[in-house]
Steps between C-alpha positions, in 0.01 A plus 500: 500500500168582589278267691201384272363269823311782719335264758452160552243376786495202687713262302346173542730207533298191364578258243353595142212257405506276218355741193687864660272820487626841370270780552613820321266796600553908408283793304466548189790521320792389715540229218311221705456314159857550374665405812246137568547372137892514522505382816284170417659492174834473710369234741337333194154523715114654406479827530163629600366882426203445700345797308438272212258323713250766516550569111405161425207502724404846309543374167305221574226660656464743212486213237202342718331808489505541890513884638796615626372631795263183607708421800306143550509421192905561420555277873312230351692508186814528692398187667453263228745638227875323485733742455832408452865654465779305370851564293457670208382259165525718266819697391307860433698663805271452793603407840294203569167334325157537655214232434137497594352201534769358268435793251825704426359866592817746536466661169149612640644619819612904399178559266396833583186380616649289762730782585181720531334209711759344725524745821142458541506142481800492746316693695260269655591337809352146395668514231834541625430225788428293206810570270754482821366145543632376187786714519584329827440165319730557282765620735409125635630317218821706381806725570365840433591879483181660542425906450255732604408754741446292824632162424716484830192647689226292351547298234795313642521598819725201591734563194885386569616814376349843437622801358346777458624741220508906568567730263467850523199694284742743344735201387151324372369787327838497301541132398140486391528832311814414336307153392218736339700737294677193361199329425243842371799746449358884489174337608647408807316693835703754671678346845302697707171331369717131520596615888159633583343152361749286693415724792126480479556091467724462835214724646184219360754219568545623888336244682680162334830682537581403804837312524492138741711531835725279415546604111893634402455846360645566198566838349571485154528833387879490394528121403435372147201181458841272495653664847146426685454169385865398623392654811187268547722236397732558798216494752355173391878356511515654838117303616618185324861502676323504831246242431784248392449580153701608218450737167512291229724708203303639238641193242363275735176663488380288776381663860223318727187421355 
């Protein structure tokens, strides 16, 4: 069989902390949201698409009327707004529920005008060193499988496990191509057009990919969503075994919190 685990750096030997951290990083496309949600849904824990964080802060900003590309303005707003992830409350397929200030907001989170809007919110620097605060906080208070581009690097740099997902662009290009043809048909793009876009993406996205030194490469080219969350599943058993700790079964649905 082929081995899926390329590299793994600097295995640290410590014992997990109370509320475990899962950092899940990878391009666009390796499946980063796919993967997290079954693998929280398996421990029973919050899974947290830090993405959605900088689509509430967009939305937001847009319904206060404040420009997109007011850098001061958007950190101030960062600052003061509550933005919140938790387990899904509503049974309309999403992976988790996102409030602001107490307001449920996901159904306003992939408007095309946030979609238009969001990079150059995320783009600000005081933003981000905003939003990673309260992601951090909530990292605090619960067991969570976070995913993004440089959780293990930045986010959570102290995260008891991180994996980051690799996958490769031609592989990509043809999940994400065979998702449009099902979903537009003979509307679809061509695959060169899909594989060009995906390529142009890893090319913007360069800087934040940049796997942590002591993150376990995973290539999942060959393995179905199922296969690389079983995977992930292994390594945590492996980091709780040598802490003294043991994988509670999915029935259970109980791991430290």
């Amino acid at each position: 069989m082929r081995e899926h685990h390329l590299r793994e750096h600097h295995l640290r030997e410590h014992h997990l902390r109370e509320h475990p951290r899962i950092a899940i990083d990878g391009p666009a496309g390796v499946g980063k949201s796919t993967i997290g949600e079954r693998v929280a849904r398996r421990l029973a824990c919050l899974y947290v698409d830090t993405g959605a964080f900088y689509r509430a802060l967009t939305g937001l900003a847009l319904r206060q009327g404040i420009n997109v590309d007011d850098a001061a303005a958007l950190a101030t707003l960062a600052e003061h707004a509550d933005i919140r992830i938790i387990p899904p409350t509503v049974s309309d397929g999403r992976q988790y529920t996102v409030l602001v200030d107490g307001a449920d907001i996901t159904a306003d989170l992939r408007t095309p005008a946030v979609e238009a809007a969001v990079s150059r919110v995320s783009a600000a620097p005081a933003v981000r060193v905003a939003l990673i605060a309260q992601m951090r906080r909530m990292a605090d208070d619960h067991t969570v499988v976070m995913v993004g581009r440089d959780i293990g690097t930045v986010v959570l740099p102290d995260a008891d496990l991180k994996i980051y997902l690799m996958t490769s662009i031609e592989e990509r290009a043809r999940r994400r191509h065979g998702d449009l043809v099902a979903q537009l048909g003979a509307a679809s793009p061509p695959f060169e057009a899909v594989h060009d876009d995906i390529a142009r993406r890893d090319a913007t996205d360069q800087a934040q990919m940049r796997p942590a030194p002591d993150a376990i490469m995973l290539h999942n080219d060959h393995l179905e969503p199922e296969q690389t969350v079983e995977h992930i599943l292994r390594y945590l058993r492996e980091r709780l075994e040598r802490s003294g700790k043991v994988l509670a079964s999915e029935d259970q649905r109980e791991v430290p919190r």
